[in-house]
Biopython code that builds the backbone (N, CA, C, O; Angstrom):
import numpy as np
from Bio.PDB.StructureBuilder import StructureBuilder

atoms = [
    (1, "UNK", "N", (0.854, -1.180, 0.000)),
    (1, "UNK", "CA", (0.000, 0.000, 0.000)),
    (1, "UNK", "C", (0.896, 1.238, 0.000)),
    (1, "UNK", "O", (1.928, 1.437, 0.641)),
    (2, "UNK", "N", (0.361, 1.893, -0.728)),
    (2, "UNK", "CA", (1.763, 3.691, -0.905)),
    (2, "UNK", "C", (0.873, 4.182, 0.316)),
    (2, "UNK", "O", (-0.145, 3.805, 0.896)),
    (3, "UNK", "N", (1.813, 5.248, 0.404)),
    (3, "UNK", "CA", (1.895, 6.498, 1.216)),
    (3, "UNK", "C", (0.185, 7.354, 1.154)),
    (3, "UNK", "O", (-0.721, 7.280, 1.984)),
    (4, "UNK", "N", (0.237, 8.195, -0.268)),
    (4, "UNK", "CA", (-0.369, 8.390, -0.494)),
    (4, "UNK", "C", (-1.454, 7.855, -2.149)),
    (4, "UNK", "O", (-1.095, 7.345, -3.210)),
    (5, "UNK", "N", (-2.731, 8.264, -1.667)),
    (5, "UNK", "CA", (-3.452, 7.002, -2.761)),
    (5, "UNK", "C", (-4.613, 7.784, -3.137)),
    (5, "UNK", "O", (-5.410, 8.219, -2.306)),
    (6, "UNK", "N", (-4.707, 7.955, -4.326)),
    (6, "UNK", "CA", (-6.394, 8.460, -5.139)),
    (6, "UNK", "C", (-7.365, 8.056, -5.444)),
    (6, "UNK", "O", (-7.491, 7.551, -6.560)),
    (7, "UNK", "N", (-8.525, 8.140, -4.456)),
    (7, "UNK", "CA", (-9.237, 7.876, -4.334)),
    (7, "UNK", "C", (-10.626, 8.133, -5.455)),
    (7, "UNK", "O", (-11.121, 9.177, -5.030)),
    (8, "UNK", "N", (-11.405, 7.704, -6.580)),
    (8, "UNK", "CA", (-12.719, 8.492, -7.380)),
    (8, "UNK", "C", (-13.680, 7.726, -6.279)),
    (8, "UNK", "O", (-13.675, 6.585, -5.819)),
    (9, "UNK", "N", (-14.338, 8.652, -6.115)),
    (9, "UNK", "CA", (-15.828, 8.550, -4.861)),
    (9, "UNK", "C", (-16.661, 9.397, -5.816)),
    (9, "UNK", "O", (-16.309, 9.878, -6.893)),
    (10, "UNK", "N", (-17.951, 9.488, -5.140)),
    (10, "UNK", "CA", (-18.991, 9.716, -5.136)),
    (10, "UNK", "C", (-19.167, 10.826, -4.323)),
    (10, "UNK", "O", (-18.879, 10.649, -3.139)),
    (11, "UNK", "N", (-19.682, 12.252, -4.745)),
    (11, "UNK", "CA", (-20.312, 12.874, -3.486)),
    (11, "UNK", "C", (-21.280, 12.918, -3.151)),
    (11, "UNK", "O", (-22.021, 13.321, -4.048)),
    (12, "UNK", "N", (-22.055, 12.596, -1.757)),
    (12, "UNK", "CA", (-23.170, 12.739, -1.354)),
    (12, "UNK", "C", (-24.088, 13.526, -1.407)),
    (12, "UNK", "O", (-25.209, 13.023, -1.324)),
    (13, "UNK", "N", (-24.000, 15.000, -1.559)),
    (13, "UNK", "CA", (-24.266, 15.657, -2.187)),
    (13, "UNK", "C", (-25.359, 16.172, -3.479)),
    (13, "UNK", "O", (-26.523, 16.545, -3.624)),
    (14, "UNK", "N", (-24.160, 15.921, -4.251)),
    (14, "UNK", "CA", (-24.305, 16.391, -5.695)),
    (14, "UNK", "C", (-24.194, 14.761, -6.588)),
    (14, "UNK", "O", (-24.441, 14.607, -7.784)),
    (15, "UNK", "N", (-23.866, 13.953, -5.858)),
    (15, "UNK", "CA", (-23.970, 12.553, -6.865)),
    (15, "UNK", "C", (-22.604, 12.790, -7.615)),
    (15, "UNK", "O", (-22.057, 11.774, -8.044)),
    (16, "UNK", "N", (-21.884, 14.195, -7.862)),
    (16, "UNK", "CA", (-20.918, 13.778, -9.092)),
    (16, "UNK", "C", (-19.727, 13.045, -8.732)),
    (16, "UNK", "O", (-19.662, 12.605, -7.584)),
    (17, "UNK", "N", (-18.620, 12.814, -9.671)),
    (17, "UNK", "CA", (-17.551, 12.079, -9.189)),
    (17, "UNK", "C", (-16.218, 12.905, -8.539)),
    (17, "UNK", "O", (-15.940, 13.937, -9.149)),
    (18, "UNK", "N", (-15.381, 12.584, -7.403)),
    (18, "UNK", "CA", (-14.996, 13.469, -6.965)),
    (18, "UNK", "C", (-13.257, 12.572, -6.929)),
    (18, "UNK", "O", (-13.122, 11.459, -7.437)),
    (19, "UNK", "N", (-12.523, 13.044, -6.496)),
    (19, "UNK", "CA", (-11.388, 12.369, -6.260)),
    (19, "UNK", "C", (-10.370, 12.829, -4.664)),
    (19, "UNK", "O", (-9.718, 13.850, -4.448)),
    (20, "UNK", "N", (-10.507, 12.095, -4.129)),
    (20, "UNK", "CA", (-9.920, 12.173, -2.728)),
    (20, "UNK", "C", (-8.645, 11.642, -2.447)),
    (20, "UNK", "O", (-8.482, 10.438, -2.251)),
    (21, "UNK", "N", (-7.703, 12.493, -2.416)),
    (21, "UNK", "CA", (-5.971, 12.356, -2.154)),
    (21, "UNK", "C", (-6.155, 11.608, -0.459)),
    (21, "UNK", "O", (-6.634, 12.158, 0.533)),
    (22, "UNK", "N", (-5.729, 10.535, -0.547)),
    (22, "UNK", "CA", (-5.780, 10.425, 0.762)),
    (22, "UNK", "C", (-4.324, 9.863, 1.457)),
    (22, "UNK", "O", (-3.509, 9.191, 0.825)),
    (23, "UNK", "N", (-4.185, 10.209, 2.674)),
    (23, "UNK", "CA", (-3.067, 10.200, 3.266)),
    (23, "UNK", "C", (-3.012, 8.761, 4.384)),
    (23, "UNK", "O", (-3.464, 8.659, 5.524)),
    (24, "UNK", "N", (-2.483, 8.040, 3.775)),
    (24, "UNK", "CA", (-2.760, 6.020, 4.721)),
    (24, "UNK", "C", (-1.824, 5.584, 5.439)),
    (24, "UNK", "O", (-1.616, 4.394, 5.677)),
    (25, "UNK", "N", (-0.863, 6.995, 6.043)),
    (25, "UNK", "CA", (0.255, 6.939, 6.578)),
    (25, "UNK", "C", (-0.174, 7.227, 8.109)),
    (25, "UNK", "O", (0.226, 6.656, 9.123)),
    (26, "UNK", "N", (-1.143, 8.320, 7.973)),
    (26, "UNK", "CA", (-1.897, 8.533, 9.632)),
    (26, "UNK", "C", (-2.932, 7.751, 10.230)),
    (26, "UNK", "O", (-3.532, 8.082, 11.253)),
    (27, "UNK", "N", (-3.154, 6.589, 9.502)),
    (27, "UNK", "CA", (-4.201, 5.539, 10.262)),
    (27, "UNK", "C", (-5.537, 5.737, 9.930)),
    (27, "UNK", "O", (-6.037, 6.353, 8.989)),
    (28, "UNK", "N", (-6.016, 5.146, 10.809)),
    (28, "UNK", "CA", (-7.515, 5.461, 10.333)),
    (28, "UNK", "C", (-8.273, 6.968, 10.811)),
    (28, "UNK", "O", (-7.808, 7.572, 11.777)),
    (29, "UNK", "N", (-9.428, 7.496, 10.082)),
    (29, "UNK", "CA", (-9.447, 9.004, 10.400)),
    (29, "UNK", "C", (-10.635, 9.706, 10.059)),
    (29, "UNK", "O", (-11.446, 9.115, 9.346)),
    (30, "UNK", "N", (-10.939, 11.131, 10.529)),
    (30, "UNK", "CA", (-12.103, 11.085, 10.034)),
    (30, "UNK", "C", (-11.789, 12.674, 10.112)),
    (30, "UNK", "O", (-10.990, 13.139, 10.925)),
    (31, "UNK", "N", (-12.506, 13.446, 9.177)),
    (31, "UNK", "CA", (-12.216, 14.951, 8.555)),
    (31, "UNK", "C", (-12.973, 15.379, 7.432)),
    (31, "UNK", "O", (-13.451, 14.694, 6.528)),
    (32, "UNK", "N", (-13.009, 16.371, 7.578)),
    (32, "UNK", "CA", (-14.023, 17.326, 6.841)),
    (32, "UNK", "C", (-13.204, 17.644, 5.167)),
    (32, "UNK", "O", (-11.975, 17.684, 5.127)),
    (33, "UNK", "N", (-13.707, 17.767, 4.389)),
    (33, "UNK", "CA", (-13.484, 17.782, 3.108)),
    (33, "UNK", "C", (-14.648, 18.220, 1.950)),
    (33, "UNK", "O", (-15.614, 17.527, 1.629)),
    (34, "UNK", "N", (-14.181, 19.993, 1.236)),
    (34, "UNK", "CA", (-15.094, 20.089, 0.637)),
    (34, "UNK", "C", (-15.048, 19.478, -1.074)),
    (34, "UNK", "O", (-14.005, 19.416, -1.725)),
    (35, "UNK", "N", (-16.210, 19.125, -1.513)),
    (35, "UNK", "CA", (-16.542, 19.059, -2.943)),
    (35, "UNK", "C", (-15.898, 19.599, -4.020)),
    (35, "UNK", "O", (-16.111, 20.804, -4.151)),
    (36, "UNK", "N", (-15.308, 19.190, -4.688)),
    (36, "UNK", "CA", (-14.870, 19.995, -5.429)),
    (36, "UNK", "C", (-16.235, 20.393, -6.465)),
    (36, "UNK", "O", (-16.075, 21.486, -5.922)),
    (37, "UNK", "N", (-16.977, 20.507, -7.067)),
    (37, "UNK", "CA", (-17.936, 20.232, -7.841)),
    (37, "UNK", "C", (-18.948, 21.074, -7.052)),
    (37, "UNK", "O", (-19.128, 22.285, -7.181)),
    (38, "UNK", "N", (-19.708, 20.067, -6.043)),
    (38, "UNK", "CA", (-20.917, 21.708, -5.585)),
    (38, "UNK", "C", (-20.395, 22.459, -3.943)),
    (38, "UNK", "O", (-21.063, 23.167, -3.190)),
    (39, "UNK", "N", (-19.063, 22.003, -3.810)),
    (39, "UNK", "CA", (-18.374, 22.795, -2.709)),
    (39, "UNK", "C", (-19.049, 22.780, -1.525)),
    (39, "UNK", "O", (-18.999, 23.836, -0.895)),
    (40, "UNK", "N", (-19.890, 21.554, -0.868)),
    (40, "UNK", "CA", (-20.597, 21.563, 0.146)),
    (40, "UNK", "C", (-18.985, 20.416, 1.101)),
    (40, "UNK", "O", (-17.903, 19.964, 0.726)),
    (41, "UNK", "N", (-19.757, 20.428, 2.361)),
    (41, "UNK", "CA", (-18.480, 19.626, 3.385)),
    (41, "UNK", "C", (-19.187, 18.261, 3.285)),
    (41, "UNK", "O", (-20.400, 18.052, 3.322)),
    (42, "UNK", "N", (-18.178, 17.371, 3.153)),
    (42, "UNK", "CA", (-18.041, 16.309, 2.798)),
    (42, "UNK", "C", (-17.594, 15.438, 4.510)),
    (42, "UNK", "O", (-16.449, 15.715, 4.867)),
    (43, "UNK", "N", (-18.032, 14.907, 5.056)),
    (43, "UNK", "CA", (-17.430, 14.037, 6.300)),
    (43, "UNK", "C", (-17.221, 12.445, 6.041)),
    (43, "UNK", "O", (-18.016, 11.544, 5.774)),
    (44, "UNK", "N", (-15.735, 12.485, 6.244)),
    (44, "UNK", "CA", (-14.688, 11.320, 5.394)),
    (44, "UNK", "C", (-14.598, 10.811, 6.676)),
    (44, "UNK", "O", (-14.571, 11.513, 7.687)),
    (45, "UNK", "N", (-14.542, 9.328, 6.649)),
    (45, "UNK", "CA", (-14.077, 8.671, 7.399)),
    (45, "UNK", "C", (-13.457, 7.755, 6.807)),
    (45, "UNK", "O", (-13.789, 7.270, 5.725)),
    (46, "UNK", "N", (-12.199, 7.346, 7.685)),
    (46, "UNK", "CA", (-11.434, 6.462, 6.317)),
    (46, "UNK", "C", (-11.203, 5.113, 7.743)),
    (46, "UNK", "O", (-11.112, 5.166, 8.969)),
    (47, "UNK", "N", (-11.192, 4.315, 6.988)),
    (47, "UNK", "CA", (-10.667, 2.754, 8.146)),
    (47, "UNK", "C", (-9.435, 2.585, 7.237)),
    (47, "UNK", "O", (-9.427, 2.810, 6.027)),
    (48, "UNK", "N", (-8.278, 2.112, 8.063)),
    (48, "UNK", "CA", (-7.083, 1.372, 7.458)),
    (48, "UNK", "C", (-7.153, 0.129, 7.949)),
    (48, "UNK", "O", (-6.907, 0.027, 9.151)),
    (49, "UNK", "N", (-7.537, -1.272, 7.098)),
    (49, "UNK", "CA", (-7.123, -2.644, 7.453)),
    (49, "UNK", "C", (-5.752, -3.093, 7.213)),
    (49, "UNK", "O", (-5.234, -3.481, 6.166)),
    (50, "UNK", "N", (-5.283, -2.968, 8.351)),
    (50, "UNK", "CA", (-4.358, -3.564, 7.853)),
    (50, "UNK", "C", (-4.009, -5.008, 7.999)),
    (50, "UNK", "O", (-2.841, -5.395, 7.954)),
    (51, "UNK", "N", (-5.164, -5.904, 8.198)),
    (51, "UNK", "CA", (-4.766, -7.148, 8.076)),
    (51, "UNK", "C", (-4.719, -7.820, 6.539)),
    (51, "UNK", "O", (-4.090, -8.771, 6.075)),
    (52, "UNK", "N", (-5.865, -6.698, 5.866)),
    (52, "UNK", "CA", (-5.959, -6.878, 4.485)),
    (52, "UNK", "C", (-5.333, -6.072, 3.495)),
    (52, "UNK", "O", (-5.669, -6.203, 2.318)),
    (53, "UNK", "N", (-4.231, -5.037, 3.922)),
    (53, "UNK", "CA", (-3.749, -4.003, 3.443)),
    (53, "UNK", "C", (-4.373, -3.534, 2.562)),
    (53, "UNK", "O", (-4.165, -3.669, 1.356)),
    (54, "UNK", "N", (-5.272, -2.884, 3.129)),
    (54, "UNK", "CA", (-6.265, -1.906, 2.475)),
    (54, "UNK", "C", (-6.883, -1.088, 3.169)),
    (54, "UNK", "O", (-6.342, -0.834, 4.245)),
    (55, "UNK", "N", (-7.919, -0.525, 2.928)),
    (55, "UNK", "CA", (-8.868, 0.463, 3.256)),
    (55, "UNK", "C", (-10.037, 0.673, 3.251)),
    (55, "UNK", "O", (-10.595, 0.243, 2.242)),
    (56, "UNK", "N", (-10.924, 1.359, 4.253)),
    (56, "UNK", "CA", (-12.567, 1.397, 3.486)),
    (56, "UNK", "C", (-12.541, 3.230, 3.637)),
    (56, "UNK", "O", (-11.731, 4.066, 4.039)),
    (57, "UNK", "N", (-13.915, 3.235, 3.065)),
    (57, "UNK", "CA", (-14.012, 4.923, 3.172)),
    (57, "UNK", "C", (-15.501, 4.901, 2.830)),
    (57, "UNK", "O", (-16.082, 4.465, 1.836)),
    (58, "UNK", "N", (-16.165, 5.776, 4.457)),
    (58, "UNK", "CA", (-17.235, 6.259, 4.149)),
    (58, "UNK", "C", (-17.426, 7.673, 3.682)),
    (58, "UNK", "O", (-16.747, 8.625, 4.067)),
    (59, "UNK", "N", (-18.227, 7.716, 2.979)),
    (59, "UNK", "CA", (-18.649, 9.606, 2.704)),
    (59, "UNK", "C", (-20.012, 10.142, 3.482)),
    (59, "UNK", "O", (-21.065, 9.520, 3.343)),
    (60, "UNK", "N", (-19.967, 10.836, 3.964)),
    (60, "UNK", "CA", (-21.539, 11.141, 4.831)),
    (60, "UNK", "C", (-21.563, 12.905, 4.118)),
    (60, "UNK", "O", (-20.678, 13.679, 3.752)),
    (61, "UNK", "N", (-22.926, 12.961, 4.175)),
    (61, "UNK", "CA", (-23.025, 14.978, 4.262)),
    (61, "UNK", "C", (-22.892, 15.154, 5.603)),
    (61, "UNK", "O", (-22.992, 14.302, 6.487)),
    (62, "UNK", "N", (-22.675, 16.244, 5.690)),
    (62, "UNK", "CA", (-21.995, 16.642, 7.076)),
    (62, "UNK", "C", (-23.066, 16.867, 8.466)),
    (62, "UNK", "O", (-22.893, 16.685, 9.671)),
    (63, "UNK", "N", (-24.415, 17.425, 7.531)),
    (63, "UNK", "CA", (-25.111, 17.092, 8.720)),
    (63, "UNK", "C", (-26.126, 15.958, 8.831)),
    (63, "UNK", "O", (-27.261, 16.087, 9.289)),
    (64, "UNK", "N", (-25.533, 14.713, 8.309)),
    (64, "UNK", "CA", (-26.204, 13.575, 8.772)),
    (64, "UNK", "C", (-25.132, 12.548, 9.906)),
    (64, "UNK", "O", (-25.573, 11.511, 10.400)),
]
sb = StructureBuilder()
sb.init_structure("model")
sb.init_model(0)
sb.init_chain("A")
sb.init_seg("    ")
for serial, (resi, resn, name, xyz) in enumerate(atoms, 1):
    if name == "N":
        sb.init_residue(resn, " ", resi, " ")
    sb.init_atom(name, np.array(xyz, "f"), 0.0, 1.0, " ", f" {name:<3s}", serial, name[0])
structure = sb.get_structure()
């Protein structure tokens, strides 16, 4: 697994496709991130498995 990794998601939002730089060096995490597309906040939560060296990633709108 690299360092850093690019993510195409979905925004909750706006439905369009978005792309999320994500950083898999600080563990698992959770942070605010706006849209690029309709610029609303995005709440990322990322899991690092590392038994499976990988990752999951939820996207929520921010006030759900």
């Amino acid at each position: 697994m690299q360092a850093l990794e690019e993510a195409m998601l979905q925004c909750p939002h706006c439905g369009e496709a978005i792309t999320l730089l994500l950083d898999l060096t600080g563990g698992s995490q959770s942070y605010i991130e706006d849209c690029q597309v309709c610029c609303q906040a995005i709440h990322v939560n990322l899991w690092i498995d590392p038994d499976q060296d990988g990752y999951h990633i939820d996207l929520r709108r921010e006030q759900d």
